[in-house]
C-alpha positions as CSV (number, residue, x, y, z in Angstrom):
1,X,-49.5,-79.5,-2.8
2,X,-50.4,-81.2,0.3
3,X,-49.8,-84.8,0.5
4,X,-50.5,-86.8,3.7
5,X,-47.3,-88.8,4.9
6,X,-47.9,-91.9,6.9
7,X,-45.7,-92.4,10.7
8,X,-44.0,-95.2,12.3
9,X,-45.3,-96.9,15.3
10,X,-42.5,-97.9,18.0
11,X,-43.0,-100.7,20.0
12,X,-41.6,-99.2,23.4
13,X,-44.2,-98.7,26.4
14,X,-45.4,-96.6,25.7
15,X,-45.4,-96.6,22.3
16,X,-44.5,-93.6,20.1
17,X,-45.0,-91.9,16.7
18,X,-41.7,-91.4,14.7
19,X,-41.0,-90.6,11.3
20,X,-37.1,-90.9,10.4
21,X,-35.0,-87.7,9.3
22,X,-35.2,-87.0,5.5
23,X,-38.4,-87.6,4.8
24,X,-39.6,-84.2,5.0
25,X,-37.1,-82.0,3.2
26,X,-37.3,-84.5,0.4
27,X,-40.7,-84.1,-0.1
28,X,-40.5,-80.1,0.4
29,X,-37.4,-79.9,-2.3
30,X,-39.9,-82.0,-4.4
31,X,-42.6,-79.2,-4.1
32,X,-45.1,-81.1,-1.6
33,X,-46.3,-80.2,1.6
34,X,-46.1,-82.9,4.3
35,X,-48.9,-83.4,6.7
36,X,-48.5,-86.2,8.9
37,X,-50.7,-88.6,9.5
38,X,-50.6,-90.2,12.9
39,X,-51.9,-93.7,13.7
40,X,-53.7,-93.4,16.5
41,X,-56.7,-90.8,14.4
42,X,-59.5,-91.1,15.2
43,X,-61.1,-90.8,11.6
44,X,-58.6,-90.8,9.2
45,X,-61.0,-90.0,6.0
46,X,-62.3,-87.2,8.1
47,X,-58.8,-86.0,9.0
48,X,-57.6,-86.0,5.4
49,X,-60.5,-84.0,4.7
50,X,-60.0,-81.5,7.2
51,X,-56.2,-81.2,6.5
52,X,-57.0,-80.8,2.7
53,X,-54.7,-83.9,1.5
54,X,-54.3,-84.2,-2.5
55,X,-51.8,-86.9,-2.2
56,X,-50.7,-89.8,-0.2
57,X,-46.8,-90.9,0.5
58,X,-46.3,-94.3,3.1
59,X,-43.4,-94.1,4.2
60,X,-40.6,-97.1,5.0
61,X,-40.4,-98.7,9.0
62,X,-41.5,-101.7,10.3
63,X,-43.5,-105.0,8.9
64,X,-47.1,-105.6,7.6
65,X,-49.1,-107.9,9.7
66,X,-48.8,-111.2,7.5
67,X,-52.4,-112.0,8.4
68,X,-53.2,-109.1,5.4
69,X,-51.6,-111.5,2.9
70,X,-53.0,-114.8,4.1
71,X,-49.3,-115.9,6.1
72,X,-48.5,-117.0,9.7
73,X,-45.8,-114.5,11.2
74,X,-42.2,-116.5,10.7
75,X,-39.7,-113.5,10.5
76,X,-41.8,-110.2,10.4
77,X,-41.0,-107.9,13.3
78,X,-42.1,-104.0,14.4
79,X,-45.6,-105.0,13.4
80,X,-48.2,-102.4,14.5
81,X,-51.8,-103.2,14.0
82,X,-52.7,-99.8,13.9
83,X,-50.6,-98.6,11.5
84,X,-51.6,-101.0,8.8
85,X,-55.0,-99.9,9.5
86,X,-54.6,-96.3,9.5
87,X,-52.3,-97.3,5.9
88,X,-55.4,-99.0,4.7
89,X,-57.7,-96.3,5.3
90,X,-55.6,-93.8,3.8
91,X,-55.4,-95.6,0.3
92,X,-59.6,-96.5,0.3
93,X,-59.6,-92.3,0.6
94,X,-57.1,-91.5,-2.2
95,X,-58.1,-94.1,-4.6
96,X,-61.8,-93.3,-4.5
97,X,-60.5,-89.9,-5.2
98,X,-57.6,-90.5,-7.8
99,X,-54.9,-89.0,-5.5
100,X,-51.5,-89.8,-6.1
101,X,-49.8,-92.3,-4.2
102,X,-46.0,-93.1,-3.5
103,X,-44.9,-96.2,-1.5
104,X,-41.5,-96.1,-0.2
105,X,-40.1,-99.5,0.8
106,X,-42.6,-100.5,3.7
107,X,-45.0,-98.3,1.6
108,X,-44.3,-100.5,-1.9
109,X,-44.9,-103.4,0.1
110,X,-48.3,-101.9,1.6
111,X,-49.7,-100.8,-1.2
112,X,-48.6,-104.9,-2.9
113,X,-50.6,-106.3,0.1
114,X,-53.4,-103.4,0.0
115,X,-53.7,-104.9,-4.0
116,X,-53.9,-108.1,-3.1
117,X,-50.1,-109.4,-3.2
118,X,-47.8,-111.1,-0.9
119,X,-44.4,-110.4,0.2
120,X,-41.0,-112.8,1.3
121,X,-41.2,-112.1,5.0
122,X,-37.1,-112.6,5.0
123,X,-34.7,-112.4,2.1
124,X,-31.8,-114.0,3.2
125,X,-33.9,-116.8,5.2
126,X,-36.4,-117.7,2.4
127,X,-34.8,-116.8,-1.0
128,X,-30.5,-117.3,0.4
129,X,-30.3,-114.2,-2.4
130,X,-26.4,-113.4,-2.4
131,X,-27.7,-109.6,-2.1
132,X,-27.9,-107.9,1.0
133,X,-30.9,-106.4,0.4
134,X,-30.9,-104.4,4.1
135,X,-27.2,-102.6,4.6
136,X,-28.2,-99.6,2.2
137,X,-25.3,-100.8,-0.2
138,X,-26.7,-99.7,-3.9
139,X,-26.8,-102.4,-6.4
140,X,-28.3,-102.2,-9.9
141,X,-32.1,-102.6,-11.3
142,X,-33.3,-102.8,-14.7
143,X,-36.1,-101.0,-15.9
144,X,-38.0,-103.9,-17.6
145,X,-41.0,-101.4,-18.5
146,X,-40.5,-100.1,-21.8
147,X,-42.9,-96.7,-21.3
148,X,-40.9,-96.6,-18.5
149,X,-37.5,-96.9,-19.8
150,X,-38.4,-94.0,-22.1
151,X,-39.9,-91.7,-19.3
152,X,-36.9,-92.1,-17.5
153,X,-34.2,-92.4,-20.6
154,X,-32.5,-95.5,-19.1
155,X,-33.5,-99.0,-19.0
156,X,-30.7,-99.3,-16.4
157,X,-30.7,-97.8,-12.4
158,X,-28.1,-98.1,-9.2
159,X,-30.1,-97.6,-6.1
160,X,-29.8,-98.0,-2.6
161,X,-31.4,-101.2,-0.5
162,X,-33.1,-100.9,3.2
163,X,-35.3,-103.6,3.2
164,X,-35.3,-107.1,5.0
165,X,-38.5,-108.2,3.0
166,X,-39.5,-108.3,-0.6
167,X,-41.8,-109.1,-3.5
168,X,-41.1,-111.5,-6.2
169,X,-43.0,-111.4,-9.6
170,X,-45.4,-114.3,-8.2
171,X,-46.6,-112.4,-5.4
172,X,-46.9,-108.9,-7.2
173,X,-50.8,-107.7,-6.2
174,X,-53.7,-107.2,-8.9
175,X,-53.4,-104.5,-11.4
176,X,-49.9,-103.8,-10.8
177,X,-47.4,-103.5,-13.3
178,X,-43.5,-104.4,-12.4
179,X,-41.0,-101.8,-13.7
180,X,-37.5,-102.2,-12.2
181,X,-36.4,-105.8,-10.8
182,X,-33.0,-106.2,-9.1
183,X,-30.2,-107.4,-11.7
184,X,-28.7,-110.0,-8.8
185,X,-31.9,-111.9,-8.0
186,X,-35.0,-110.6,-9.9
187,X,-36.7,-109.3,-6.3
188,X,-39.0,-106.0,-7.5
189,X,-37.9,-103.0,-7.0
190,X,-40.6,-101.2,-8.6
191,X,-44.3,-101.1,-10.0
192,X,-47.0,-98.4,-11.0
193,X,-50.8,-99.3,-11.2
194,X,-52.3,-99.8,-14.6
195,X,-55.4,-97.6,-13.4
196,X,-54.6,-95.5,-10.9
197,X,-52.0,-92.7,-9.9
198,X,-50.2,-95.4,-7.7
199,X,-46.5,-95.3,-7.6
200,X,-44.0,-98.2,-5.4
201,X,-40.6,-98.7,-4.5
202,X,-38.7,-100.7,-2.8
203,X,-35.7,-98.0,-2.2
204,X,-35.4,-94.7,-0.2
205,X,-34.9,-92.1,-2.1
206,X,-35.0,-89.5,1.2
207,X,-31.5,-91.0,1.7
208,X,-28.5,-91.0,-0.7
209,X,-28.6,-92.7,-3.7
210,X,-27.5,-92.9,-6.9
211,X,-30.8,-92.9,-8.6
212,X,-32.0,-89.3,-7.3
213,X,-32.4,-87.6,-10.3
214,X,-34.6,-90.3,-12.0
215,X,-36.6,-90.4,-9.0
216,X,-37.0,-86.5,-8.9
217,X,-38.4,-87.1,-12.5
218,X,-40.3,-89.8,-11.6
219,X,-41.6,-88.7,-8.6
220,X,-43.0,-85.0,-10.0
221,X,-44.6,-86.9,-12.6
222,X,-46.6,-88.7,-10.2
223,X,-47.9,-85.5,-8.3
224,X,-48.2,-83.3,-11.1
225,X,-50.3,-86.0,-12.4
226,X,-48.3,-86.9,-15.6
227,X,-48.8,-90.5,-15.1
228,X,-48.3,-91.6,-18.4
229,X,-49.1,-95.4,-17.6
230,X,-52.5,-94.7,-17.2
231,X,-52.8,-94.5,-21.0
232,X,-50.7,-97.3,-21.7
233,X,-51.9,-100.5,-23.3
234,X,-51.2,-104.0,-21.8
């Protein structure tokens, strides 16, 4: 299965494509083809058509323009206009279609914004939350979601933590639905949509972590569309 797999945009002169190490053989032990999709395309519905996408997967890196979520810019950094458009693009194409989606950190936080949600633009600035949500050091969720709970067989998940900014329940966008919230300060750490194949969260599994075998599960479900939550009743 060929799934489209979104790049970062460096900020050096000039700037540069770059996708960090892991994501690829992740994806590949997971059964998926990555085709990457650069920033700078032309036509990016046009490109996913020639390439033959049948999935989407936006990948972690640097902020979202704050302007998408109605905020001036007070600690958002590595912004790159041209990846959040090409981002945007990408999920009008797979949505219209029903493709699968996975949003990995940045990506979670893409597809809140691309649903109409906000996002903490600092942690530790705005919230003080005695977690370190950035140094990769796991910490616990809970899987609030009962449907969830039982697809995975834990209400319960350690995971590791890369992010600088974050999503609290007030800001989660339209039609999502909140699975796994951090135990230390209730951030989310996870959400499905209630109508389409869309999949977030805020940890990397390409790197280690303690929660890969739920997120092998979770993840295969997703592509193989198995989305159970797309039946459920809210």
């Amino acid at each position: 299965m060929r799934v489209a797999l979104t790049l970062h945009t460096s900020q050096a002169d000039p700037k540069r494509l770059s996708l960090r190490v892991g994501y690829v053989p992740y994806l590949q032990r997971l059964g998926l083809t990555p085709i990457l999709l650069p920033n700078d395309v032309l036509d990016v519905p046009a490109y996913l058509d020639a390439v033959g996408v049948q999935g989407v997967v936006l990948s972690g890196g640097g902020d979202i323009d704050p302007a998408h979520y109605g905020q001036t810019n007070s600690y958002s950094d590595h912004i790159a206009p041209e990846r959040d458009a090409a981002e945007f693009a990408a999920l009008d194409y797979a949505l219209a279609r029903h493709l699968p989606v996975l949003g990995i950190c940045r990506g979670a936080q893409v597809l809140n914004v691309y649903f109409g949600g906000g996002l903490v633009q600092d942690i530790a600035r705005v919230l003080g939350s005695p977690l370190d949500h950035y140094r990769g050091t796991p910490h616990p969720v809970r899987v609030v979601d009962r449907r969830m709970a039982a697809a995975l067989g834990v209400d319960a998940l350690e995971v590791n933590t890369y992010h600088h900014q974050g999503i609290t329940r007030d800001l989660v966008g339209r039609g999502l639905r909140v699975f796994a919230v951090s135990e230390v300060d209730g951030l989310v750490e996870g959400f499905y949509h209630a109508r389409y194949p869309v999949l977030g969260v805020q940890w990397h599994p390409e790197k280690e972590t303690p929660s890969q075998a739920y997120d092998r599960r979770l993840f295969r479900q997703l592509f193989e569309q198995k989305v159970f939550w797309l039946s459920a009743v809210h």
